[in-house]
Structures are given as C-alpha cells and as structure tokens.
PyMOL CGO cylinders between C-alpha atoms (Angstrom):
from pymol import cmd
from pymol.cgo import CYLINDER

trace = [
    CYLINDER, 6.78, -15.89, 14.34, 8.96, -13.05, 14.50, 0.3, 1, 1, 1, 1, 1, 1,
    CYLINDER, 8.96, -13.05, 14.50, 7.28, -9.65, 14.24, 0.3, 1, 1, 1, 1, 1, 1,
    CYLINDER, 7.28, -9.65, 14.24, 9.02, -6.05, 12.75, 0.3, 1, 1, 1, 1, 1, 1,
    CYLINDER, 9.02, -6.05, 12.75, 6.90, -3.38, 13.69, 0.3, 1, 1, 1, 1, 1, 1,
    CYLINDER, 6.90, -3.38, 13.69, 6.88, 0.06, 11.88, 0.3, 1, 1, 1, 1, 1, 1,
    CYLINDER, 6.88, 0.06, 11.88, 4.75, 3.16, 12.45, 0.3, 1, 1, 1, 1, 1, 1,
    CYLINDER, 4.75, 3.16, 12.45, 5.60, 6.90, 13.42, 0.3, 1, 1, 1, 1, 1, 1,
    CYLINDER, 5.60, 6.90, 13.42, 3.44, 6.49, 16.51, 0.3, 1, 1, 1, 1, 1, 1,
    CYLINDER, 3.44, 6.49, 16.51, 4.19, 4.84, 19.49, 0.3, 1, 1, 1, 1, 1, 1,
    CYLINDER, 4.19, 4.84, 19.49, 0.92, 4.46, 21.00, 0.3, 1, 1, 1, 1, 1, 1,
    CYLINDER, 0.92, 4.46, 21.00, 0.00, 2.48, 18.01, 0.3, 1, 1, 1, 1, 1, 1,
    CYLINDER, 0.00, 2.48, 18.01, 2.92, 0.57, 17.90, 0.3, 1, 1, 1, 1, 1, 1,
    CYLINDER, 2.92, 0.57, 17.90, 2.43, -0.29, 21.48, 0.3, 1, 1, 1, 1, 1, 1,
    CYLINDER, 2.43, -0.29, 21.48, -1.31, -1.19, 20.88, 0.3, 1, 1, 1, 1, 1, 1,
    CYLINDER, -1.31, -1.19, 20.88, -0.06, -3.33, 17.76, 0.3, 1, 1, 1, 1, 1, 1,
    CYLINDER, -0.06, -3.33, 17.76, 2.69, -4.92, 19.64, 0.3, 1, 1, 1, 1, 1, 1,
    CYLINDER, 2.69, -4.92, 19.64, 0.19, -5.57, 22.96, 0.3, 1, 1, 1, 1, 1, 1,
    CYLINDER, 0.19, -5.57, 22.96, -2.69, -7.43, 20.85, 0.3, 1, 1, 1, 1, 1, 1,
    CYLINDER, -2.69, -7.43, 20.85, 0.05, -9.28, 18.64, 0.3, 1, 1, 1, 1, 1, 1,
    CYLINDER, 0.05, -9.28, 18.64, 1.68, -10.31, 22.05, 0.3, 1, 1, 1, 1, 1, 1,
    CYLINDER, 1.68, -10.31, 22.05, -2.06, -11.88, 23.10, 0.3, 1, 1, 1, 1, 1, 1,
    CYLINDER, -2.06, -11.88, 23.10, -1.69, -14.38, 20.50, 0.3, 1, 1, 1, 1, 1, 1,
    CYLINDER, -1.69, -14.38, 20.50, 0.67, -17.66, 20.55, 0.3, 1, 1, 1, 1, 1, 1,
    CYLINDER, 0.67, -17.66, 20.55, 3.65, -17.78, 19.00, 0.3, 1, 1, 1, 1, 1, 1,
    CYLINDER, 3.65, -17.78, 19.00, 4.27, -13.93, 18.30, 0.3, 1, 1, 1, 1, 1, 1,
    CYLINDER, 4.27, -13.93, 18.30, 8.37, -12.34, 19.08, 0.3, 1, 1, 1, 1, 1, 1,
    CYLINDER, 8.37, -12.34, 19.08, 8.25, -8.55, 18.67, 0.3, 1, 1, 1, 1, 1, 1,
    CYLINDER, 8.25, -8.55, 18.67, 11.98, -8.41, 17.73, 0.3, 1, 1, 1, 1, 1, 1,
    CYLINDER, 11.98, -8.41, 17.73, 12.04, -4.90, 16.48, 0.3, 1, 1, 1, 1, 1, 1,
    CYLINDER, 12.04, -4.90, 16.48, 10.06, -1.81, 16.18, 0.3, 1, 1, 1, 1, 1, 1,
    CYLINDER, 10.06, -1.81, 16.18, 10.58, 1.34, 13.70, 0.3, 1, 1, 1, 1, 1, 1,
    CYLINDER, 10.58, 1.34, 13.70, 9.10, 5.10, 13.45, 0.3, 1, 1, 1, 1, 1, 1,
    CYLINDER, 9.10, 5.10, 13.45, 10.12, 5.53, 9.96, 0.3, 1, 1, 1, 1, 1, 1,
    CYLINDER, 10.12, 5.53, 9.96, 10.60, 3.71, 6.26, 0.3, 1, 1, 1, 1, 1, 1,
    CYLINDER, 10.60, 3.71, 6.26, 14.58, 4.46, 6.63, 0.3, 1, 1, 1, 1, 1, 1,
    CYLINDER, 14.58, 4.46, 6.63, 14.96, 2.47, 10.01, 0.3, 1, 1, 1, 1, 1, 1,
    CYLINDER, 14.96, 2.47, 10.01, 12.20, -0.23, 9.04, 0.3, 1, 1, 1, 1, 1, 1,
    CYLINDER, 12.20, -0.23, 9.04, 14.03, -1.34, 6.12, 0.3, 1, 1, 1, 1, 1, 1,
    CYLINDER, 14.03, -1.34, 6.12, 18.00, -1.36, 7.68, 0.3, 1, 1, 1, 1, 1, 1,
    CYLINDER, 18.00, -1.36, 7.68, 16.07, -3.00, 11.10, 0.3, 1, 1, 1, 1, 1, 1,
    CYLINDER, 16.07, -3.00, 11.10, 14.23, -6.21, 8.75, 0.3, 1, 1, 1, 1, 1, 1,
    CYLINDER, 14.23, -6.21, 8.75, 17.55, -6.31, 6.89, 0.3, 1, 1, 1, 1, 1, 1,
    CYLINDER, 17.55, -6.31, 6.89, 19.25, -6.50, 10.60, 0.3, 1, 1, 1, 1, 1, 1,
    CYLINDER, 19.25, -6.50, 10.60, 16.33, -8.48, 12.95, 0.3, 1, 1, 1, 1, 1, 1,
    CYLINDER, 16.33, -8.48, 12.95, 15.56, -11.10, 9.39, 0.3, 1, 1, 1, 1, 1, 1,
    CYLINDER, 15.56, -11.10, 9.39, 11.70, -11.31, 10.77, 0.3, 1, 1, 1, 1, 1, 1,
    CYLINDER, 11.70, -11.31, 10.77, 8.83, -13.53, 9.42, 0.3, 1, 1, 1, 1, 1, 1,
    CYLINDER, 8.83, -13.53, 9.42, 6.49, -10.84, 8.88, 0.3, 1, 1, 1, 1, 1, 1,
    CYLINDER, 6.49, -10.84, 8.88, 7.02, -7.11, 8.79, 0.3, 1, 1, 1, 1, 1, 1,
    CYLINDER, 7.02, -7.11, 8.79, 3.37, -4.09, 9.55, 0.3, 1, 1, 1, 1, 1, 1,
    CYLINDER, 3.37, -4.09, 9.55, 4.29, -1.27, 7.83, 0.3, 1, 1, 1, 1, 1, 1,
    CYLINDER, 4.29, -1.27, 7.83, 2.01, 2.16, 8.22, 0.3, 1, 1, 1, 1, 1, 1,
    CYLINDER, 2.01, 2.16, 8.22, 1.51, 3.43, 4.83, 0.3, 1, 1, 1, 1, 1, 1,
    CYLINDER, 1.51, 3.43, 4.83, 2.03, 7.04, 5.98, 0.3, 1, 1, 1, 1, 1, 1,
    CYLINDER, 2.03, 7.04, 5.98, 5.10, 7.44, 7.58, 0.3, 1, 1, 1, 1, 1, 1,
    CYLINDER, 5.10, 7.44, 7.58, 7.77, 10.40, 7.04, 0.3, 1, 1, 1, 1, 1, 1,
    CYLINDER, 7.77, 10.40, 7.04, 10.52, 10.27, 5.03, 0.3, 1, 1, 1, 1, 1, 1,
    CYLINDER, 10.52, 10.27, 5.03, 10.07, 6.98, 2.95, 0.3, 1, 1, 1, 1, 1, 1,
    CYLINDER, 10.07, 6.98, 2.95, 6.52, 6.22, 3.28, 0.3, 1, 1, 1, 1, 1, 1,
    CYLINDER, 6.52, 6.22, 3.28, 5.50, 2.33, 4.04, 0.3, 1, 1, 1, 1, 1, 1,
    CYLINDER, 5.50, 2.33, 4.04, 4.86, 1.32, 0.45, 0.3, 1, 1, 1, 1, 1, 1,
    CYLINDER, 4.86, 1.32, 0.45, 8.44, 2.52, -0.99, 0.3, 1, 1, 1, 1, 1, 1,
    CYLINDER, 8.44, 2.52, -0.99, 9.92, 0.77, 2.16, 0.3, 1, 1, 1, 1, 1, 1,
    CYLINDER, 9.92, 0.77, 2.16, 7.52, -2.62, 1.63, 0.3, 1, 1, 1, 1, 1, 1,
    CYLINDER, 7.52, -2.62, 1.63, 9.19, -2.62, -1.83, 0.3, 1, 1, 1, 1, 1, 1,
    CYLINDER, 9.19, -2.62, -1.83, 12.87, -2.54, -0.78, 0.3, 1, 1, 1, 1, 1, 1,
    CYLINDER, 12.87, -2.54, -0.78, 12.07, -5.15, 2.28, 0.3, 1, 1, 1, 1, 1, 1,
    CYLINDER, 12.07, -5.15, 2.28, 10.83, -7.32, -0.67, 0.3, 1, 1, 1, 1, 1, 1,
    CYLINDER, 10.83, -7.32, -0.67, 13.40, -6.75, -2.75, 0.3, 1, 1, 1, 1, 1, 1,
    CYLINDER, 13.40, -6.75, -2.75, 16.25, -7.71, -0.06, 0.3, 1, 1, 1, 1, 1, 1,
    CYLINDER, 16.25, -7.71, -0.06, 14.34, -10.37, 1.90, 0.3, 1, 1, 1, 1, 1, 1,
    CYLINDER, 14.34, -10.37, 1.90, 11.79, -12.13, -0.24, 0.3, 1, 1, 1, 1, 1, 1,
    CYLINDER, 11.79, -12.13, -0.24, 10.84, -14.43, 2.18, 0.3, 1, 1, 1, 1, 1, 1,
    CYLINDER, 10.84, -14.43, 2.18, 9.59, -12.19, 4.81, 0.3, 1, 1, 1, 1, 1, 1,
    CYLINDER, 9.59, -12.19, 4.81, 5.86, -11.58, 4.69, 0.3, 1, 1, 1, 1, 1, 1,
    CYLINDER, 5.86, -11.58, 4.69, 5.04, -7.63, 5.05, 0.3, 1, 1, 1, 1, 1, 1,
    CYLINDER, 5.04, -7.63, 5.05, 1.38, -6.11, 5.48, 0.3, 1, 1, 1, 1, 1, 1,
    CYLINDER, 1.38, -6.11, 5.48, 1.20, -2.71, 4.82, 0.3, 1, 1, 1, 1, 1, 1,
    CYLINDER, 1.20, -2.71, 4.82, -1.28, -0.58, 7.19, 0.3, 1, 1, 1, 1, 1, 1,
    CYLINDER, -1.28, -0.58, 7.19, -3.39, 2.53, 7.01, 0.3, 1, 1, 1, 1, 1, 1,
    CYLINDER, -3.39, 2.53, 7.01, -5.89, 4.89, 8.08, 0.3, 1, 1, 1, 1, 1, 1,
    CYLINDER, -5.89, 4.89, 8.08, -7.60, 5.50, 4.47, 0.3, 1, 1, 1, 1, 1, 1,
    CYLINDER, -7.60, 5.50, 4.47, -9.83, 3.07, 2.20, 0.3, 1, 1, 1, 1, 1, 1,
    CYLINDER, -9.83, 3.07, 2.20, -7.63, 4.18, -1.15, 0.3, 1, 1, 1, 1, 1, 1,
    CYLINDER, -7.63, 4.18, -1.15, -7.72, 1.65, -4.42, 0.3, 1, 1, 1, 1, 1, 1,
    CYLINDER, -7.72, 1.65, -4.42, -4.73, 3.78, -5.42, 0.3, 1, 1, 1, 1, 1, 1,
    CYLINDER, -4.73, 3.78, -5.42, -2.60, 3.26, -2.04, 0.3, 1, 1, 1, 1, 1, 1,
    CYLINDER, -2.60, 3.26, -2.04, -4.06, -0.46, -1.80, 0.3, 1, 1, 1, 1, 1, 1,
    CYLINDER, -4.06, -0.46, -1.80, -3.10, -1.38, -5.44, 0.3, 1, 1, 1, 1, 1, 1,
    CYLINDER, -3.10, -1.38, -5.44, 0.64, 0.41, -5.21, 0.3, 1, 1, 1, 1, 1, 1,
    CYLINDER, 0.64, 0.41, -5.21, 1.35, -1.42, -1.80, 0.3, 1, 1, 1, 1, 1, 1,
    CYLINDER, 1.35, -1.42, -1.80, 0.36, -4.90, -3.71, 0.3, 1, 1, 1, 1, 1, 1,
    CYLINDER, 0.36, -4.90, -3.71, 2.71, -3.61, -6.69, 0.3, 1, 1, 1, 1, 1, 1,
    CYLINDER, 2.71, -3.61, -6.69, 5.24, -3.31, -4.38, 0.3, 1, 1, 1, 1, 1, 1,
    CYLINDER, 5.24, -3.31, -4.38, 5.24, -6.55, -3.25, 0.3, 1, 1, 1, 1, 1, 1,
    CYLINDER, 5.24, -6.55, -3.25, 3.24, -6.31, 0.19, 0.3, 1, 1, 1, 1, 1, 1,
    CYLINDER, 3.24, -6.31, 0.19, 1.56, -9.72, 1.15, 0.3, 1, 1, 1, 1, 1, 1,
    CYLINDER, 1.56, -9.72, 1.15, -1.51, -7.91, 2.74, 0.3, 1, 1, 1, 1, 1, 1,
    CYLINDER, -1.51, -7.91, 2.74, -3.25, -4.73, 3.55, 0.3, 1, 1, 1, 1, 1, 1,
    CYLINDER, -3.25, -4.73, 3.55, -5.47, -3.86, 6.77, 0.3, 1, 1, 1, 1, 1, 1,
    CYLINDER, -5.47, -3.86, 6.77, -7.16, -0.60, 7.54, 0.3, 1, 1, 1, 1, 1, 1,
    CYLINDER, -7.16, -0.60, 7.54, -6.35, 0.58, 11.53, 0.3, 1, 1, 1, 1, 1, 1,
    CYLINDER, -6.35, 0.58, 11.53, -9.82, 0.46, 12.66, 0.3, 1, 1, 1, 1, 1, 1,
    CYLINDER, -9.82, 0.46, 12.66, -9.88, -2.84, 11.65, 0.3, 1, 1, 1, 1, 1, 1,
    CYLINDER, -9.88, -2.84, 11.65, -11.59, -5.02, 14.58, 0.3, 1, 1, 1, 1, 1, 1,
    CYLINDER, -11.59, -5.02, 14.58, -8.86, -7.17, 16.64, 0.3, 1, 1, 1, 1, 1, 1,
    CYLINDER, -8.86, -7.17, 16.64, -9.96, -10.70, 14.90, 0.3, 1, 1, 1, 1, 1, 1,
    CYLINDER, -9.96, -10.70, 14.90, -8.84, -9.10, 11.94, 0.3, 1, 1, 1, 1, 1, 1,
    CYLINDER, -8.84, -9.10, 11.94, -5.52, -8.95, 13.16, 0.3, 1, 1, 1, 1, 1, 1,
    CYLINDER, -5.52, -8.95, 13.16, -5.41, -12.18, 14.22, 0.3, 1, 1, 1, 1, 1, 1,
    CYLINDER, -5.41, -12.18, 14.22, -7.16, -13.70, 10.77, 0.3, 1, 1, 1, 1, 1, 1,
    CYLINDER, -7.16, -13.70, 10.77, -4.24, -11.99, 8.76, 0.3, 1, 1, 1, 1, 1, 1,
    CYLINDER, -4.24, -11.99, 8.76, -1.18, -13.28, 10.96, 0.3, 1, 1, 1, 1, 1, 1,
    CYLINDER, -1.18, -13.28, 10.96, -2.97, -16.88, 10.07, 0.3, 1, 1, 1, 1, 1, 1,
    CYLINDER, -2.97, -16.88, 10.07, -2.87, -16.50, 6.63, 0.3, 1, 1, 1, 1, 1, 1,
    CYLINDER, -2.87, -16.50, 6.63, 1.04, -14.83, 6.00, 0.3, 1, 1, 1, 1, 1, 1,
    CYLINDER, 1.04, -14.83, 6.00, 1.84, -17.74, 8.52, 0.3, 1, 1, 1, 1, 1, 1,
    CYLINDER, 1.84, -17.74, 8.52, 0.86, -19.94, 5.58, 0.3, 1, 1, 1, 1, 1, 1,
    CYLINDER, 0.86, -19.94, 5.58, 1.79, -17.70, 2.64, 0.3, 1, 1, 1, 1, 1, 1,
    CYLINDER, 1.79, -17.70, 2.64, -1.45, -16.67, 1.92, 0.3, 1, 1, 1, 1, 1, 1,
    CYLINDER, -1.45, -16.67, 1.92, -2.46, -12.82, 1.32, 0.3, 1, 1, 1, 1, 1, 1,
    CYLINDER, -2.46, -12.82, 1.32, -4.36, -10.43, 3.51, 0.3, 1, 1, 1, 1, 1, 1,
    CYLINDER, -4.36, -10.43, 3.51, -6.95, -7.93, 2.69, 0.3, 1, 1, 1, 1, 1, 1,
    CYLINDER, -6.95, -7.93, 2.69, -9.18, -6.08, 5.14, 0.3, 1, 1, 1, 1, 1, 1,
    CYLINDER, -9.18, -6.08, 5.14, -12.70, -7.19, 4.03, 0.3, 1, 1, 1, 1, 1, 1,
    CYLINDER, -12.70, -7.19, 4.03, -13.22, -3.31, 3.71, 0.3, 1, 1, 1, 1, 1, 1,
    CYLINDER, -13.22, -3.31, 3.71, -10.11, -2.92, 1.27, 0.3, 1, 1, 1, 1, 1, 1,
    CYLINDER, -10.11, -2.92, 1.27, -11.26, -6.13, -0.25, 0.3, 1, 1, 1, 1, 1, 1,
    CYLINDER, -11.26, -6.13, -0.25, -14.67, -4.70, -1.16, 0.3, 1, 1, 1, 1, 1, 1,
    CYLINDER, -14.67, -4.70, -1.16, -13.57, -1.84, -2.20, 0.3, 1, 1, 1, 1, 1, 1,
    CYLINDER, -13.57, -1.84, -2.20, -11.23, -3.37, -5.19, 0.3, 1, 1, 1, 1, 1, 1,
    CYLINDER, -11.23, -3.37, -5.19, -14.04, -5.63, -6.06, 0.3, 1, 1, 1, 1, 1, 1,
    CYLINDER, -14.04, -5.63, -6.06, -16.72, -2.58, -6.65, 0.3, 1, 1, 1, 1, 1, 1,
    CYLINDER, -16.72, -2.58, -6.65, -13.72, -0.71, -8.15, 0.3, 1, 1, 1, 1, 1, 1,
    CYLINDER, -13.72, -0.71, -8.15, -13.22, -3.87, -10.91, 0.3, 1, 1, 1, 1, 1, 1,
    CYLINDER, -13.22, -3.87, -10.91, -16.96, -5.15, -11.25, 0.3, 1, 1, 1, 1, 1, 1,
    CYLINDER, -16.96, -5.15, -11.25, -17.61, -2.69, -14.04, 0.3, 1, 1, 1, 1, 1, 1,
    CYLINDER, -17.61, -2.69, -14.04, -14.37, -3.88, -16.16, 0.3, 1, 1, 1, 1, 1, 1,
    CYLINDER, -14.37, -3.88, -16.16, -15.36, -7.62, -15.27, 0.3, 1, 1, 1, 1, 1, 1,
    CYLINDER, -15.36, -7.62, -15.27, -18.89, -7.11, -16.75, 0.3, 1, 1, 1, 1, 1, 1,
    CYLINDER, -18.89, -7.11, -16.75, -17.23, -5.25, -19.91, 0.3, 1, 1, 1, 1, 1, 1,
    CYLINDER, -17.23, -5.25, -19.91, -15.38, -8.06, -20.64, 0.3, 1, 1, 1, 1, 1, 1,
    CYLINDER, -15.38, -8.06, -20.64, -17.85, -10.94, -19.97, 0.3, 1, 1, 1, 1, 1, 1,
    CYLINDER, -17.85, -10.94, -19.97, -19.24, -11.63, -23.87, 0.3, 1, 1, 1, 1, 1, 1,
    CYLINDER, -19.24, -11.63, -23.87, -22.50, -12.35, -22.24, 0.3, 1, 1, 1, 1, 1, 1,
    CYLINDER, -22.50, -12.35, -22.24, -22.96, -9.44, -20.85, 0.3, 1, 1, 1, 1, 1, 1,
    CYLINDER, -22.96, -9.44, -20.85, -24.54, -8.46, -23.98, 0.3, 1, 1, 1, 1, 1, 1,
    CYLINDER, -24.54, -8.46, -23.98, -27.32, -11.35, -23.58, 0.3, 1, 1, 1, 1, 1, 1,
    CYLINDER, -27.32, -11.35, -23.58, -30.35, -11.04, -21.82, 0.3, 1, 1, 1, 1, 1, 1,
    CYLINDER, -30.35, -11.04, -21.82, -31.44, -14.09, -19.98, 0.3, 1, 1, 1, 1, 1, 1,
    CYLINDER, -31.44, -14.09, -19.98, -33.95, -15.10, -22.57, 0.3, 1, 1, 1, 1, 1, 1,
    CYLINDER, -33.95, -15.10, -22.57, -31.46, -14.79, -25.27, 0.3, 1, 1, 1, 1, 1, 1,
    CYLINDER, -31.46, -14.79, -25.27, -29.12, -16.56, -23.07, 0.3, 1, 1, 1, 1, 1, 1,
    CYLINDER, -29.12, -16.56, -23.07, -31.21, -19.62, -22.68, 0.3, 1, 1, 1, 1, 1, 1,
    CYLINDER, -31.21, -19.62, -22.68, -32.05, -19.61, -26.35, 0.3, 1, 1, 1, 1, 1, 1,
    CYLINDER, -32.05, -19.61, -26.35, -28.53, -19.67, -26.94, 0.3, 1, 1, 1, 1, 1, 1,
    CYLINDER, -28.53, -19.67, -26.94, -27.83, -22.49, -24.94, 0.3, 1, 1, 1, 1, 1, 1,
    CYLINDER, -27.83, -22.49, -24.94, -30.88, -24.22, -26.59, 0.3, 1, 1, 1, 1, 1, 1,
    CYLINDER, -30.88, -24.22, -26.59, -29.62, -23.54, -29.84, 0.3, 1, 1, 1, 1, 1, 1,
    CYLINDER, -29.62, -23.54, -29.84, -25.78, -24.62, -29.04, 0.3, 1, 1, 1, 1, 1, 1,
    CYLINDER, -25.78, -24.62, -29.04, -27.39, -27.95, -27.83, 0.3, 1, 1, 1, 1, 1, 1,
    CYLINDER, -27.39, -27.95, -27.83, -28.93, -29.03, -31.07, 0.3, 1, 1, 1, 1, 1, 1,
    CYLINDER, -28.93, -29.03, -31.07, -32.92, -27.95, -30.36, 0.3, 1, 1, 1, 1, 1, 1,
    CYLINDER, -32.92, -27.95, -30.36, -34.97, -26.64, -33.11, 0.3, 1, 1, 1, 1, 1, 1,
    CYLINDER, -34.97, -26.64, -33.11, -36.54, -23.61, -33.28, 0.3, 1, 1, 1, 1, 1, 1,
    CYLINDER, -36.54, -23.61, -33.28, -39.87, -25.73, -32.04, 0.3, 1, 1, 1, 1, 1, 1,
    CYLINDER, -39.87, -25.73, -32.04, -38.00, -27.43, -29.36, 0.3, 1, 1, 1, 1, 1, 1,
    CYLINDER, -38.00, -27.43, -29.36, -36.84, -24.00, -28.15, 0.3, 1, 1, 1, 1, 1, 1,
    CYLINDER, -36.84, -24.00, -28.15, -40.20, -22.93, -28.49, 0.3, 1, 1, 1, 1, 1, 1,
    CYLINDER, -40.20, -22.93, -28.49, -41.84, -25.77, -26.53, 0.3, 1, 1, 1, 1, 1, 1,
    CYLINDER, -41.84, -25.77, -26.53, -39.35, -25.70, -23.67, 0.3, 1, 1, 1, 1, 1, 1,
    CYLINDER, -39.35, -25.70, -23.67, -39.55, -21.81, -23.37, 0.3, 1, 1, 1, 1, 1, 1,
    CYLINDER, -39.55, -21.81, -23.37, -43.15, -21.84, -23.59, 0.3, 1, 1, 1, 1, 1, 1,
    CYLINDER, -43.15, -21.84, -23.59, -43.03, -19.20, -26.42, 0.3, 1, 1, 1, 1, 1, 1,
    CYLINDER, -43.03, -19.20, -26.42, -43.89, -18.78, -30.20, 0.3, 1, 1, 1, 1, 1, 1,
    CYLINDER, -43.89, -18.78, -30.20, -41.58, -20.15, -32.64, 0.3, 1, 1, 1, 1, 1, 1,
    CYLINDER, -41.58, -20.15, -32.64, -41.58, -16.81, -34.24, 0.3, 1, 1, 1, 1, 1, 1,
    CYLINDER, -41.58, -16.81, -34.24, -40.87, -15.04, -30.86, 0.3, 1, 1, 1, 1, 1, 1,
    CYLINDER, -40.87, -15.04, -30.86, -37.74, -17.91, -30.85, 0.3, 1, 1, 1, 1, 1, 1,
    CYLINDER, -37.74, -17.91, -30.85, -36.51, -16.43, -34.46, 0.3, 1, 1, 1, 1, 1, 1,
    CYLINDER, -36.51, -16.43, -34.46, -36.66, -13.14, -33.04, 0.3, 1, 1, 1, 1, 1, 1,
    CYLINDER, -36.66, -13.14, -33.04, -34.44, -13.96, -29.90, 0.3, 1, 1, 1, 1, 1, 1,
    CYLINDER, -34.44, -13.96, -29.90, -31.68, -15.84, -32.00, 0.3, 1, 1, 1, 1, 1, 1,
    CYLINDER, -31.68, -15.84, -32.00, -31.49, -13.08, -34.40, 0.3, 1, 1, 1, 1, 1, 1,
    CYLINDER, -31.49, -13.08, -34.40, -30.93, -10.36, -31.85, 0.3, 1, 1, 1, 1, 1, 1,
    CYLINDER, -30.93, -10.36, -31.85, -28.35, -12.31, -29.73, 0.3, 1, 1, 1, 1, 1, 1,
    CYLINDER, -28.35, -12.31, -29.73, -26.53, -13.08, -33.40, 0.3, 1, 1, 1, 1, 1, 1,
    CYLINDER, -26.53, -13.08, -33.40, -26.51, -9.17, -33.92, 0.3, 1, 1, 1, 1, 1, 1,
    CYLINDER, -26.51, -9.17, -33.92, -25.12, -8.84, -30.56, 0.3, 1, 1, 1, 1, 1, 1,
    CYLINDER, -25.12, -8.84, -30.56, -22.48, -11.34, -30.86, 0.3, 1, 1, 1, 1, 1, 1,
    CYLINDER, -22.48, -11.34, -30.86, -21.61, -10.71, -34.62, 0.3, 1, 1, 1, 1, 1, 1,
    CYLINDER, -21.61, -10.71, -34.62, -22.22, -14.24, -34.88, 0.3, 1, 1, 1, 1, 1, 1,
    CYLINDER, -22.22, -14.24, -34.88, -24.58, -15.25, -37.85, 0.3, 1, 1, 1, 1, 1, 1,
    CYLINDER, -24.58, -15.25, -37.85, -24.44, -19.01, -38.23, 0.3, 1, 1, 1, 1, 1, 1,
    CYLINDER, -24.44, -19.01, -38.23, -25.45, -21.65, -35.99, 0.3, 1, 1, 1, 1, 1, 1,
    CYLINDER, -25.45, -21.65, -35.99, -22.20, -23.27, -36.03, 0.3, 1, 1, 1, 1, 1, 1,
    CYLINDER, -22.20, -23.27, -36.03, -20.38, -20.05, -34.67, 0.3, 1, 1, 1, 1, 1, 1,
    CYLINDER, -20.38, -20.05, -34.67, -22.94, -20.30, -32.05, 0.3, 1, 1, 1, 1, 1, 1,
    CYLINDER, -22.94, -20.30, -32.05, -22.16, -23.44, -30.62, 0.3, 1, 1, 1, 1, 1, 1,
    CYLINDER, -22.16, -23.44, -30.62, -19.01, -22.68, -30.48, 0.3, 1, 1, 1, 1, 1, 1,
    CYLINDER, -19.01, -22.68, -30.48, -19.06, -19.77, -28.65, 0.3, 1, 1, 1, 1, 1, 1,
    CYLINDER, -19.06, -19.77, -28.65, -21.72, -21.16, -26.26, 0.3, 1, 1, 1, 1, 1, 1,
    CYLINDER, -21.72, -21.16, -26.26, -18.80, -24.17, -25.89, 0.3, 1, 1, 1, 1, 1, 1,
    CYLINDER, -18.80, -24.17, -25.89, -16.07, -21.12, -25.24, 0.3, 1, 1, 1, 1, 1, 1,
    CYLINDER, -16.07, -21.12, -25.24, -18.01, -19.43, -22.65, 0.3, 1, 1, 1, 1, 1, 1,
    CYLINDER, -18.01, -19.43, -22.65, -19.08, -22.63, -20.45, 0.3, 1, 1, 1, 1, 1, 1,
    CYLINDER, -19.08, -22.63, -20.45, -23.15, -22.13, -21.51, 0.3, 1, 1, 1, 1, 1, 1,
    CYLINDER, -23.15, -22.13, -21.51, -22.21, -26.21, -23.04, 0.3, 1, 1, 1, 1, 1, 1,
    CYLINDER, -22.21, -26.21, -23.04, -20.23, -28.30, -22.57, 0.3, 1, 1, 1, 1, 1, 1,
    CYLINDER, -20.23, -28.30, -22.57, -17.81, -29.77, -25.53, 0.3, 1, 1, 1, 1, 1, 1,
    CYLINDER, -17.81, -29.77, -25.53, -19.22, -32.12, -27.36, 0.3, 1, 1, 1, 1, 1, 1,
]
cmd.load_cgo(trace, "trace")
C-alpha cells in the first residue's frame, strides 16, 4: 500500500512513517508539511491512502481531505488530530475523509485502521467514535416512539398487539385487570393512539410483533 504522509511536523511524520514502515506491505512514497503540497503531491505520487493532520497552516487537513477526494476518489485519506472535537470529526467525514484517529492513539490503532481502508472500510478512533455516539444518543432516544413507554406499558403493549385480553394480560403480568386498563390507557395517551387496532399496528411498525 502506498502511503502520502502530511503533517507540519517532522518528528511526527518521522514517527508516523517509522511505525507504518513496521508493518508489511507499507511504501512511504511522499511526505507533506502543509494542505497546499499534500494535495499537488497525492495528485503527483496517486497513493492508496493519504494521513492528513487536521491542523496544518495554510489549508488545514480537512479542506485539503476534500480536494484529494474530489480529484482522486479512490484513494483512502484519514484525517489526524490532537483534539476530541464532534465539530472537526463530523466536517472531516463531510469532506469525504475515510477515517479519523486522535495522535495519542496507541500504535495497534494505527495498525487496526490501515486494515480496514485496505478493505474500504472506515476508521474511527474508539475515542472519536464514543464521542459521536454520546453526542447522538439523546437525538436517537427522541426519535425512538417508545421512548415514551415504560417497560410495563411496553409489555402490555405487546400483550395487547398479540391478541390477549385484558385478563390474559392480567394473568401473565401478575397484576389486576384494572391495574391492566390503567396501563393501556396511559400508553394510548402517550402514543395518541386510542383503538386497539392502531395499536397493533404500531406494535407491528416498531418490531414489539411481528406481522401477522
């Protein structure tokens, strides 16, 4: 795999280029200290897969990911930075970048990403990783429809979807019928579903039961 290398210092660049040379199959063919020279050098050198620092003067690594992309699709580019930032992890993936790794990221790391762009798969830094996942957890919940639903009135919604009456529900719950009434009637307020049939089908929509 042929490697472009592009960061305003040399010491990391020779670190970078040192552990990439440890593993098999690696060809450093270029190496950059700026955007400018990182995108003329991939459109000159054609590599496999391009590390671009995020922070680098004049055009930074995420306008210079973008216009790598834009010229040579094919070529697999992982952006790289000091900082855990959704902002500068999102616009690097806008532009196009294939993966993003934090510097002090451990040396398997390394390795683990050069795997995966060496069969098109994306990279993320378990750290950068985590840190989009807390970032979109709370819009995830928001959206799930049953995040509205207790447990209890999630089971008696599944109950009800699946045909039992309000004394099977009871039974199998080990409740009161009457504390069953009271469960469907709060999870129908909830939903802003008041019939039984609208019920099943959303159970059906959601995956609580399966079509009939």
């Amino acid at each position: 795999m042929k490697v472009l290398l592009a960061d305003d210092h040399a010491l990391f660049r020779a670190g970078l280029s040192a552990l990439l040379g440890s593993l098999p199959g690696m060809e450093i063919v270029g190496e950059a200290g700026d955007g400018a020279a990182a995108v003329a050098l991939a459109i000159e050198t054609q590599p496999d897969l391009v590390f671009l620092d995020i922070g680098m003067p004049g055009m930074n690594g995420i306008v210079a990911a973008g216009r790598i992309k834009a010229a040579l699709p094919q070529v697999r580019v992982i952006v790289l930075s000091m900082h855990l930032n959704e902002d500068h992890i999102r616009r690097a993936l806008n532009a196009g970048a294939d993966g993003y790794m934090v510097k002090d990221a451990a040396p398997s790391e390394l390795k683990a990403a050069v795997q995966a762009m060496a069969v098109g798969q994306s990279y993320l830094s378990p750290a950068a990783a985590s840190l989009l996942i807390r970032q979109a957890l709370p819009a995830l919940r928001q959206a799930d429809p049953m995040s509205v639903l207790t447990a209890r009135q999630s089971d008696v919604l599944r109950l009800v979807a699946d045909g039992k009456t309000t004394k099977d529900i009871a039974r199998l719950l080990q409740v009161s019928p009457k504390t069953v009434d009271v469960h469907r009637t709060q999870l129908m307020q909830r939903l802003d579903i008041h019939d039984i049939a609208g019920l099943t089908r959303f159970a059906v929509r959601v995956g609580l039961v399966g079509p009939e």
